[in-house]
py3Dmol code that shows the C-alpha trace and the ligand (Angstrom):
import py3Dmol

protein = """\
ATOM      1  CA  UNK A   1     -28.170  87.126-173.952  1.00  0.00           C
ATOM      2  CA  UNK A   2     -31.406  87.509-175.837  1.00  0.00           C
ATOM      3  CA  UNK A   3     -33.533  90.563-174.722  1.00  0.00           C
ATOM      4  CA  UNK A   4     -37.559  90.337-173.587  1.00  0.00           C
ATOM      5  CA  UNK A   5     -39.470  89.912-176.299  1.00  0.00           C
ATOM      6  CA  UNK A   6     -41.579  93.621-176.549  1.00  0.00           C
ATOM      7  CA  UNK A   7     -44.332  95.011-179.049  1.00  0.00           C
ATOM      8  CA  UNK A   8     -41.326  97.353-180.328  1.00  0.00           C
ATOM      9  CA  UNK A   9     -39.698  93.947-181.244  1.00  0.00           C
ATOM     10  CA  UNK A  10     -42.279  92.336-182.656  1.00  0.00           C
ATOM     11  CA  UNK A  11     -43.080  95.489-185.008  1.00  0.00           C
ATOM     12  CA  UNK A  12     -39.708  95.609-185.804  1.00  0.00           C
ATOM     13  CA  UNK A  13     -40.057  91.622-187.287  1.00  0.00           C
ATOM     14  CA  UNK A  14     -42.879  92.653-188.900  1.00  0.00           C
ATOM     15  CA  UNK A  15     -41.118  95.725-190.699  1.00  0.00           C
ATOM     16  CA  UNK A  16     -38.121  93.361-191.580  1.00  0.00           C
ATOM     17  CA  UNK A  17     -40.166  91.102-192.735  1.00  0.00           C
ATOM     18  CA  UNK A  18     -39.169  88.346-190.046  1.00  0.00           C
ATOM     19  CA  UNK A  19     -40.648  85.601-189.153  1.00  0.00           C
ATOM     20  CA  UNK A  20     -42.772  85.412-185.641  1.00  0.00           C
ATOM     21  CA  UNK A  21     -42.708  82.249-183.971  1.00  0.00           C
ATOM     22  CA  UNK A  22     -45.690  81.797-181.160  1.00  0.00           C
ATOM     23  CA  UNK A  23     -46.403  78.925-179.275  1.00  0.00           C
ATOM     24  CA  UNK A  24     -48.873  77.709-176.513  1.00  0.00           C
ATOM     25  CA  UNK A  25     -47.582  76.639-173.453  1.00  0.00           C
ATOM     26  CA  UNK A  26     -50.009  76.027-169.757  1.00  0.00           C
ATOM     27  CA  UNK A  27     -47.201  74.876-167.508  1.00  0.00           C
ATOM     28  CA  UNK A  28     -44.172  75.544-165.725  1.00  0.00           C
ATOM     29  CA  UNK A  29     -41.593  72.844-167.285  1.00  0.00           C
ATOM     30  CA  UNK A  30     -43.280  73.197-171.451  1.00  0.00           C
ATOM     31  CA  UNK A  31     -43.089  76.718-170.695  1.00  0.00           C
ATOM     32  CA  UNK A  32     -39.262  76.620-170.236  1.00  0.00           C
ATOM     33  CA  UNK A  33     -38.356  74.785-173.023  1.00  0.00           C
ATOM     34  CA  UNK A  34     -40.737  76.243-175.223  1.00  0.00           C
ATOM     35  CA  UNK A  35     -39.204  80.378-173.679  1.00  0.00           C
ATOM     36  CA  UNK A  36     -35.471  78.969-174.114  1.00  0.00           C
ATOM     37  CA  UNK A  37     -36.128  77.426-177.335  1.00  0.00           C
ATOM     38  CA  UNK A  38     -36.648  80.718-179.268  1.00  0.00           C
ATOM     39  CA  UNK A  39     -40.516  81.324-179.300  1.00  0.00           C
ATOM     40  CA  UNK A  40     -41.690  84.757-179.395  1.00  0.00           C
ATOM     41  CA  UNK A  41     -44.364  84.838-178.130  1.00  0.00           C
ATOM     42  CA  UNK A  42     -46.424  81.837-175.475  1.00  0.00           C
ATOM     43  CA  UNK A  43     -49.957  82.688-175.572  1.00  0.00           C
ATOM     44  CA  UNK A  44     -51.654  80.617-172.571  1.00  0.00           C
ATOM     45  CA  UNK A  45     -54.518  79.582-174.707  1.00  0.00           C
ATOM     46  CA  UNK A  46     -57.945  78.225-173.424  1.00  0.00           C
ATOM     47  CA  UNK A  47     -56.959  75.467-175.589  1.00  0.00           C
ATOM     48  CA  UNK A  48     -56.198  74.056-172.592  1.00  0.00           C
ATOM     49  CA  UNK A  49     -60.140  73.534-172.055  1.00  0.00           C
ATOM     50  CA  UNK A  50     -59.326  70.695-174.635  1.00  0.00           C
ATOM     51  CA  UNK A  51     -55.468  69.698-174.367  1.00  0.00           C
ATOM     52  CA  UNK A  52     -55.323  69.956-170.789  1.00  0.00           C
ATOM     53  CA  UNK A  53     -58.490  69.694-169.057  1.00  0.00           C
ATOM     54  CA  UNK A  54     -60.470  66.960-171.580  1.00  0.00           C
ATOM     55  CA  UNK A  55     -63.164  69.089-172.538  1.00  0.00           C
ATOM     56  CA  UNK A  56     -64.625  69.040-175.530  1.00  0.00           C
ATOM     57  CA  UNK A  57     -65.047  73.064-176.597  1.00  0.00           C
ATOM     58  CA  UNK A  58     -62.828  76.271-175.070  1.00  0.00           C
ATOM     59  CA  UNK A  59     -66.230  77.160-173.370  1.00  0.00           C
ATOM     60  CA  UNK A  60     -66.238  75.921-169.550  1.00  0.00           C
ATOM     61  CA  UNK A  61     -62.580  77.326-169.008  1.00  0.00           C
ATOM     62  CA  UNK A  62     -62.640  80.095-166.808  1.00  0.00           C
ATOM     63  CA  UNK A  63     -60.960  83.279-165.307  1.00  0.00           C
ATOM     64  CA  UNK A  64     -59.295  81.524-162.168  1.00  0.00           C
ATOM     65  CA  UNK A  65     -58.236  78.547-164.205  1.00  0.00           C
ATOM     66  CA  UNK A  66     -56.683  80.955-166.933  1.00  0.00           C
ATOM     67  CA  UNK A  67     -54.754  83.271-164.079  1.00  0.00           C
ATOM     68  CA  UNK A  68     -53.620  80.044-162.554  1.00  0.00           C
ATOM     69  CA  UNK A  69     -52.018  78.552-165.984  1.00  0.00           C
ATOM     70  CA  UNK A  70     -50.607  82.167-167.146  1.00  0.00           C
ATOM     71  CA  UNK A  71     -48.908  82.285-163.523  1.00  0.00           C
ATOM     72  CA  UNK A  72     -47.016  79.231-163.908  1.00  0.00           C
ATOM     73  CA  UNK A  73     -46.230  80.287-166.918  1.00  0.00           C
ATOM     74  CA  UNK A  74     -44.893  83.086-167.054  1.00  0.00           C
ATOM     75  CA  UNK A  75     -42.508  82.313-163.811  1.00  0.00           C
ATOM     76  CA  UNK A  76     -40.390  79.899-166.573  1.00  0.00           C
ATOM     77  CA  UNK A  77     -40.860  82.320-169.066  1.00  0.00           C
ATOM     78  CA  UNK A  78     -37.646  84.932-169.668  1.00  0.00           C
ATOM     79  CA  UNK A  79     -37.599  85.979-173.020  1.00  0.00           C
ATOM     80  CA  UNK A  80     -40.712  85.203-174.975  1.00  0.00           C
ATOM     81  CA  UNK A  81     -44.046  87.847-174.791  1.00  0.00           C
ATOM     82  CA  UNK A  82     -46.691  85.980-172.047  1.00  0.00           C
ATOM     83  CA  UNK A  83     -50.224  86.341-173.826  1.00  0.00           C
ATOM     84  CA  UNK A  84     -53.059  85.307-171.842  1.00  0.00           C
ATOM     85  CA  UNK A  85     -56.020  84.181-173.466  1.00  0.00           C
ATOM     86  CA  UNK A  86     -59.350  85.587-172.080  1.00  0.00           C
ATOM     87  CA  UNK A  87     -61.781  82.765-171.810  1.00  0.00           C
ATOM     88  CA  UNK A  88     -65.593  82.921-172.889  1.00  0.00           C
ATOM     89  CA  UNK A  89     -67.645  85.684-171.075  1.00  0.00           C
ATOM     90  CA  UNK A  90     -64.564  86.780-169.576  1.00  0.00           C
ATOM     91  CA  UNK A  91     -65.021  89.755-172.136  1.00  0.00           C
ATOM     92  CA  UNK A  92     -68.282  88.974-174.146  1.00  0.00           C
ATOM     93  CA  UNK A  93     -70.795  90.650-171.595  1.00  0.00           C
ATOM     94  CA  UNK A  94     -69.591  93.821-170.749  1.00  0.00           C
ATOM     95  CA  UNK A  95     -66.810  96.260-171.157  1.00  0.00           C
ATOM     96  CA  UNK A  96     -66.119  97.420-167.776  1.00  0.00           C
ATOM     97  CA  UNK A  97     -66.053  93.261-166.939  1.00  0.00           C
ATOM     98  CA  UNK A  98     -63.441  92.598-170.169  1.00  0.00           C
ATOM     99  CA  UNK A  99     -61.082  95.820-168.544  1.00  0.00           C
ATOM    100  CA  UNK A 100     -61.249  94.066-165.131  1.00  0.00           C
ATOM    101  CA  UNK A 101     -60.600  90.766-166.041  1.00  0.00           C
ATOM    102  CA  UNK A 102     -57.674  91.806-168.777  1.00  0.00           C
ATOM    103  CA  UNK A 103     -56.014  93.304-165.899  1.00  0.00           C
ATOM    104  CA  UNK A 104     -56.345  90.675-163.759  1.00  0.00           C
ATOM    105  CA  UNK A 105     -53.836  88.673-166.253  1.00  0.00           C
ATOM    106  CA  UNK A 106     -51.000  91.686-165.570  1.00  0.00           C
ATOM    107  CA  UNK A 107     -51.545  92.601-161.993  1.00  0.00           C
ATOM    108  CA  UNK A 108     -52.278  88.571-161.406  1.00  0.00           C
ATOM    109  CA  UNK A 109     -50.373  86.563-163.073  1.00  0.00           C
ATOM    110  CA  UNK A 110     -47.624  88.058-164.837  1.00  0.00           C
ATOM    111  CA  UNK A 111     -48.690  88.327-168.598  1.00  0.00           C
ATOM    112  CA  UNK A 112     -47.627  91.441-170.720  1.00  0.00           C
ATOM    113  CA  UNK A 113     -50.294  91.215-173.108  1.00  0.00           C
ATOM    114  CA  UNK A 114     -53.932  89.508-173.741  1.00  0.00           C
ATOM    115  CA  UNK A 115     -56.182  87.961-176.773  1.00  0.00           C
ATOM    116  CA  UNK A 116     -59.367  87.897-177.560  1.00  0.00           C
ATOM    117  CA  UNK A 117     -61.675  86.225-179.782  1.00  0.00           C
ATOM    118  CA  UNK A 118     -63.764  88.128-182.502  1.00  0.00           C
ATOM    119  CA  UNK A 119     -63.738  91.226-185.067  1.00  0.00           C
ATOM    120  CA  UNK A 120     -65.646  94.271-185.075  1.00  0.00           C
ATOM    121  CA  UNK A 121     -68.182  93.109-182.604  1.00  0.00           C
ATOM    122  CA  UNK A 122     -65.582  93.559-180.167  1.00  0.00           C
ATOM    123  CA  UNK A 123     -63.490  96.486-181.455  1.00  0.00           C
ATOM    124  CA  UNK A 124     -65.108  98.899-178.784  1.00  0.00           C
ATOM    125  CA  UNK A 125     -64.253  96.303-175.988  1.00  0.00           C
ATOM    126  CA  UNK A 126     -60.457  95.851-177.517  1.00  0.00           C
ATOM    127  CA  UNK A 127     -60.256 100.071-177.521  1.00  0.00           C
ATOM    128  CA  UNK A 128     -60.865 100.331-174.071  1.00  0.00           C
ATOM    129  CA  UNK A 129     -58.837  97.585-172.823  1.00  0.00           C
ATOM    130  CA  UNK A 130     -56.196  98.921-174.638  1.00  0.00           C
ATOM    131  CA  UNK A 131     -56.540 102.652-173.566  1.00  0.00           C
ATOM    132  CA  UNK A 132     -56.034 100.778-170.062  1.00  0.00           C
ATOM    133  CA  UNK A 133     -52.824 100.281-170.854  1.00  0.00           C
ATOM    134  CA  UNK A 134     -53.162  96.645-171.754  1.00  0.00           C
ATOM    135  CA  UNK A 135     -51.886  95.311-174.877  1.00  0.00           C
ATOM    136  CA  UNK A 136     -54.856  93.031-176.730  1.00  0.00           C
ATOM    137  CA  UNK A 137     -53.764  90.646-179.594  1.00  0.00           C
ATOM    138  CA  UNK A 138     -57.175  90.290-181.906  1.00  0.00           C
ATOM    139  CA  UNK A 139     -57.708  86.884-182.958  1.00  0.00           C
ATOM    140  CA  UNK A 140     -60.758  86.962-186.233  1.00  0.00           C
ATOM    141  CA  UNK A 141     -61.515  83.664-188.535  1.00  0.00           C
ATOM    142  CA  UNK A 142     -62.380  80.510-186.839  1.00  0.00           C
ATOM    143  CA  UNK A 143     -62.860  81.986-183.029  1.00  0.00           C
ATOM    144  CA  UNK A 144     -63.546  78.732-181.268  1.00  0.00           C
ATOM    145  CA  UNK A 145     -65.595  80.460-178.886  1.00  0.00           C
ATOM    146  CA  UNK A 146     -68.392  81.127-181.437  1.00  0.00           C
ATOM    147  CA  UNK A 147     -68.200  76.791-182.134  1.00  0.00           C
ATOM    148  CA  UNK A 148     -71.927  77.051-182.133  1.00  0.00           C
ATOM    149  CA  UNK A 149     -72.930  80.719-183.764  1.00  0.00           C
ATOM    150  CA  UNK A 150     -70.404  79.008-186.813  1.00  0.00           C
ATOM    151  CA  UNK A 151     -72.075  75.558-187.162  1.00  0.00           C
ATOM    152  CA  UNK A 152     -69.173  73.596-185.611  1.00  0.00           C
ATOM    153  CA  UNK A 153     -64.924  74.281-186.263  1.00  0.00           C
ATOM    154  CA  UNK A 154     -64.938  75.631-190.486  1.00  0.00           C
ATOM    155  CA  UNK A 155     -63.196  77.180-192.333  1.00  0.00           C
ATOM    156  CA  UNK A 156     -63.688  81.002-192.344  1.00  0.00           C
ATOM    157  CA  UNK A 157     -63.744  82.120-196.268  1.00  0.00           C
ATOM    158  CA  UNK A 158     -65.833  85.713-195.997  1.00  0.00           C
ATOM    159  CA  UNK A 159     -62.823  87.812-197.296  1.00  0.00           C
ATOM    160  CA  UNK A 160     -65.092  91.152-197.250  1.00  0.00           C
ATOM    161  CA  UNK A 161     -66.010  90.479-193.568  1.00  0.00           C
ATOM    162  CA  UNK A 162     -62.312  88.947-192.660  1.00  0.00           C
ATOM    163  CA  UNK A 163     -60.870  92.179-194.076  1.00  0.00           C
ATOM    164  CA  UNK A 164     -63.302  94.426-192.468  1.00  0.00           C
ATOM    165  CA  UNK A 165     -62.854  92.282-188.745  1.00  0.00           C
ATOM    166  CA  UNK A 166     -59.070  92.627-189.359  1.00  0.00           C
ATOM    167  CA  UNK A 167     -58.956  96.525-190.247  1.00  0.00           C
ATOM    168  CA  UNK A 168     -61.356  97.149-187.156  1.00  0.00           C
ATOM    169  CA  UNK A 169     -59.477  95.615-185.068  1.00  0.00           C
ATOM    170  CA  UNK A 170     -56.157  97.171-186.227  1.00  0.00           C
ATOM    171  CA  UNK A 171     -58.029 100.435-185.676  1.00  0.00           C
ATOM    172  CA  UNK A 172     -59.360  99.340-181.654  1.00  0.00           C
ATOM    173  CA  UNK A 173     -55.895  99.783-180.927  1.00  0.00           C
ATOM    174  CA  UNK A 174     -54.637  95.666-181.065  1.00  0.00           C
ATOM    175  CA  UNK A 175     -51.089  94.669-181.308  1.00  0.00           C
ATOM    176  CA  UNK A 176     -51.462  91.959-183.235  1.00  0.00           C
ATOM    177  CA  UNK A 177     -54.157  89.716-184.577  1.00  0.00           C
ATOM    178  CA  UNK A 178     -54.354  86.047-184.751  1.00  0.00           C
ATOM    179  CA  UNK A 179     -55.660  84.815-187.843  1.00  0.00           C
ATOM    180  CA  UNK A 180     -57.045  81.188-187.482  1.00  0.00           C
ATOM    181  CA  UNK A 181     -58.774  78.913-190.029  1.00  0.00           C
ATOM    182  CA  UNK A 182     -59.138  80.730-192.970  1.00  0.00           C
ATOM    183  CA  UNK A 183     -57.687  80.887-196.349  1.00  0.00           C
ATOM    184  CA  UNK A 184     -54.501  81.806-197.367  1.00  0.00           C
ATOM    185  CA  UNK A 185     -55.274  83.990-199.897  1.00  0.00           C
ATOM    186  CA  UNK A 186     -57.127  86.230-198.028  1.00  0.00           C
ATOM    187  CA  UNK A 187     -54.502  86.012-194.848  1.00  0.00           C
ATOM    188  CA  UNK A 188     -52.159  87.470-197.229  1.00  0.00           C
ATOM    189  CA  UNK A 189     -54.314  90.219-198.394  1.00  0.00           C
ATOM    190  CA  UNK A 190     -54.568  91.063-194.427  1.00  0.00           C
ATOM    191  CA  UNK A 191     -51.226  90.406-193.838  1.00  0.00           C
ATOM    192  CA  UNK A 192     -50.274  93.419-196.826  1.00  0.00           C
ATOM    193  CA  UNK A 193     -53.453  95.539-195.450  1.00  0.00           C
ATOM    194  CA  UNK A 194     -52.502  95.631-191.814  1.00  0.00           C
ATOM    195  CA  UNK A 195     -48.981  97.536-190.216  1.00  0.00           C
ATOM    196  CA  UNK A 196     -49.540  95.208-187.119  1.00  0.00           C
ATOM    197  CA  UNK A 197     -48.095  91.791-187.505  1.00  0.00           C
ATOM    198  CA  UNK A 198     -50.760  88.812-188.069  1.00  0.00           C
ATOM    199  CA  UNK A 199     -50.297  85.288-186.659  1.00  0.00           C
ATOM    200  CA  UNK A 200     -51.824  82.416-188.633  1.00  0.00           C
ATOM    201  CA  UNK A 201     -52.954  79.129-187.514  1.00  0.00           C
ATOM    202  CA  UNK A 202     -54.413  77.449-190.158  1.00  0.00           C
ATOM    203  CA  UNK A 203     -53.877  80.328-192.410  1.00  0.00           C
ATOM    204  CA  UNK A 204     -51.204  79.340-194.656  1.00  0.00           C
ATOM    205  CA  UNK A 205     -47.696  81.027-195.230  1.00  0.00           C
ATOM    206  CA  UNK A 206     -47.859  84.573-195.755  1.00  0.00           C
ATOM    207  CA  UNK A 207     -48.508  85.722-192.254  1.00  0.00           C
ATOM    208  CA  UNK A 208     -46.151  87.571-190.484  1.00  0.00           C
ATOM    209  CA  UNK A 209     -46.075  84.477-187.934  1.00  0.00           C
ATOM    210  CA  UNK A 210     -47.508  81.145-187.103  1.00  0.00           C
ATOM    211  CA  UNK A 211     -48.355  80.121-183.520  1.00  0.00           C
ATOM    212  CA  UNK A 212     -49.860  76.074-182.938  1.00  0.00           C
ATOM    213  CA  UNK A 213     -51.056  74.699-180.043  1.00  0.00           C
ATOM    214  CA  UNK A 214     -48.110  72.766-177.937  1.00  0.00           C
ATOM    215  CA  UNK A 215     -50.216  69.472-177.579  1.00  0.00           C
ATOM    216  CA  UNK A 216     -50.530  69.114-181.240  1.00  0.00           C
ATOM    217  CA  UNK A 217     -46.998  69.793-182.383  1.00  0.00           C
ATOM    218  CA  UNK A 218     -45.903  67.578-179.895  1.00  0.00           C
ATOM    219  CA  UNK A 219     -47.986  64.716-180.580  1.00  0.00           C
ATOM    220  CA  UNK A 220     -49.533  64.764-176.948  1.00  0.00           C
ATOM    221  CA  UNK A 221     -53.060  65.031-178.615  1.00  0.00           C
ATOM    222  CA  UNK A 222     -54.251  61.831-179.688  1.00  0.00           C
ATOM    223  CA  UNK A 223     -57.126  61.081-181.992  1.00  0.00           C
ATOM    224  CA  UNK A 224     -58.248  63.655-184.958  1.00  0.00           C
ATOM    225  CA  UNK A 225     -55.842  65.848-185.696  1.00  0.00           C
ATOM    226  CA  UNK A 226     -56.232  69.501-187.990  1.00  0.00           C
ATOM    227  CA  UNK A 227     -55.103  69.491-191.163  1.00  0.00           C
ATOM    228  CA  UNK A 228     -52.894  72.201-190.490  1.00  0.00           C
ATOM    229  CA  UNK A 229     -51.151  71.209-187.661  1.00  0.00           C
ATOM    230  CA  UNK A 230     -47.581  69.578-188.233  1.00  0.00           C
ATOM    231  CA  UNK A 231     -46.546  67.324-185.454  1.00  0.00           C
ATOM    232  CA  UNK A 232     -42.900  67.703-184.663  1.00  0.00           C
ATOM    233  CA  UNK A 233     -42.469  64.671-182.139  1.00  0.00           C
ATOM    234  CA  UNK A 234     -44.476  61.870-180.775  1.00  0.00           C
ATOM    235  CA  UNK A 235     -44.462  62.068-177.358  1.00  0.00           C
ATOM    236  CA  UNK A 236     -47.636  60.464-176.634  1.00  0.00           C
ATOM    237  CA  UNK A 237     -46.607  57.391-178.046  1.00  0.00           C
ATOM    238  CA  UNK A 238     -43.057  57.359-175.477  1.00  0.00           C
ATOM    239  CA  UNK A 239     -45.019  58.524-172.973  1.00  0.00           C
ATOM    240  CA  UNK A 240     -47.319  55.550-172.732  1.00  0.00           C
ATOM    241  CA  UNK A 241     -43.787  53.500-173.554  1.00  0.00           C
ATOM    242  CA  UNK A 242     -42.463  54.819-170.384  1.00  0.00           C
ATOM    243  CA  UNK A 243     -45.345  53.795-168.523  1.00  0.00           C
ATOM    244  CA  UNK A 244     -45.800  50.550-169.301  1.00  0.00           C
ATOM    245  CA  UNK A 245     -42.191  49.655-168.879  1.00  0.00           C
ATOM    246  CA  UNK A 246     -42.508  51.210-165.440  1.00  0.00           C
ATOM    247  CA  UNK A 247     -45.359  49.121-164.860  1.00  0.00           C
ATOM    248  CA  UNK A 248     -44.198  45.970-165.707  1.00  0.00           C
ATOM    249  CA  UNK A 249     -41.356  46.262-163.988  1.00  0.00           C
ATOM    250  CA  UNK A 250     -42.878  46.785-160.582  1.00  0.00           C
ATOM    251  CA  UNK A 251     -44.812  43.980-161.149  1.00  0.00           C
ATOM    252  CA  UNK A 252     -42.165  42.017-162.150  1.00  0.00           C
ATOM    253  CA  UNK A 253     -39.886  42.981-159.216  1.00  0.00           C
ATOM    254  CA  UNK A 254     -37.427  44.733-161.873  1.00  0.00           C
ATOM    255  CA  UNK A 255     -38.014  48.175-160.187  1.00  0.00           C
ATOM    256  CA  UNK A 256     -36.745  48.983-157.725  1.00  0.00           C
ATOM    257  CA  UNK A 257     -33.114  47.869-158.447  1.00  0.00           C
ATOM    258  CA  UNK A 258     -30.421  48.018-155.737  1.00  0.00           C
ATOM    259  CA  UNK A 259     -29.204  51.309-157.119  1.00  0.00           C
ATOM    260  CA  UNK A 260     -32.630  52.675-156.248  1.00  0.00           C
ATOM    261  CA  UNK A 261     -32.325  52.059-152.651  1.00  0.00           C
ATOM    262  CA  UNK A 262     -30.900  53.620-149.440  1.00  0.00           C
TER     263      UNK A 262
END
"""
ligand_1 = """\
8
KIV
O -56.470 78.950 -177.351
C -55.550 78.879 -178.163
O -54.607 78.092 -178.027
C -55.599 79.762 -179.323
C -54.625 79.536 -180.425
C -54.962 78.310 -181.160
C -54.484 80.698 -181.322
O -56.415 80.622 -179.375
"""
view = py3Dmol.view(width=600, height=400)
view.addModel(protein, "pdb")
view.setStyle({"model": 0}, {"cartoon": {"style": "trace"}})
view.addModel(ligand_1, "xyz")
view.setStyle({"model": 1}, {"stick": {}})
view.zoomTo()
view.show()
């Protein structure tokens, strides 16, 4: 059987040069496919703000919401590394407040490690919660959380300031860093810079892994979708097959059969 997923394992990938496969996950039956499926690591992303909950930024998700979804999902999780994602002024406002609420994902609801959103503006609050004993994955580029301070969801193309975010938060202590949205150029420059593995979404091949966001590689997401998401299956579109069938047939009389009864 496959052993946990650790940071000693996911250095070692980095060192071999293996690929790191992470994927989001917010419930207890994604979660188990997604853990016996081969994924490294789940991050419980406040992408669920948008993919789950219908909102239209990461912003109104909060604390509770985020322990209840990393809960469920790490009980189906066995092998991958649980990352819970700490949701807008979770961490923002204070240090002591970002230690508290980082631990609340391990004493809470199961997680091993946790993320959070920006570079060296936050490479004081990633030291200490690391020197708590908390692993922090750094996520720098297109932080979703700063939608408004970056005009709307672009692009991040500042390789002086990338570089500088990345190194800074190598130094704080992170595990990891998630680059998102920039380009890949410069993620490979980080990539080579950095001995902790990156992640890329939207940050082309060179990282040392790529994580997505379940909803969109699933096709569960409908309307726009990124340029750099790949959709794997379309399960919106059975999904609303399913439902319609099971609607006409109960208006029909089709459902339920006699096999359905007692
Ligand atoms: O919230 C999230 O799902 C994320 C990933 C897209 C990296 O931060």
């Amino acid at each position: 059987m496959q052993s946990k997923v650790t940071l000693t394992t996911l250095n070692r990938m980095k060192k071999k040069g293996e690929k790191i496969v992470a994927l989001t996950a917010y419930d207890y039956p994604f979660a188990k496919m997604v853990d016996e499926s081969g994924v490294h690591i789940i991050l419980v992303g406040d992408s669920l703000g948008m993919v789950v909950q219908g909102e239209s930024s990461t912003l109104p998700v909060t604390m509770d919401e985020m322990i209840y979804h990393t809960k469920i999902v790490s009980k189906a999780t066995r092998i991958a590394m649980v990352v819970g994602d700490m949701p807008f002024m979770s961490y923002q406002a204070g240090i002591k407040d970002a230690v508290s609420n980082a631990g609340r994902f391990l004493k809470e609801a199961g997680a091993t490690a946790v993320k959070l959103e920006g570079g060296a503006a936050v490479s004081e609050t990633i030291k200490a919660i690391s020197e708590a004993g908390i692993p922090v994955q750094g996520h720098i580029g297109l932080t979703p959380q700063s939608v408004h301070k970056m005009g709307g969801y672009k692009v991040q193309r500042d390789e002086d300031r990338l570089m500088a975010d990345a190194l800074e938060v190598e130094s704080a202590g992170a595990f990891s860093v998630v680059l998102e949205g920039i380009p890949s150029a410069i993620a490979k420059k980080i990539t080579d810079a950095l001995t902790i593995p990156t992640i890329g979404i939207g940050a082309g091949p060179h990282c040392d892994g790529q994580i997505l966001v379940l909803h969109d590689l699933l096709g569960l997401n409908e309307g726009h979708v990124a340029k750099f998401v790949k959709q794997y299956a379309t399960l919106s579109d059975n999904a609303r097959k399913g439902i319609k069938q099971y609607v006409n047939e109960v208006q029909t009389g089709k459902f339920p059969a006699k096999k359905h009864c007692y």
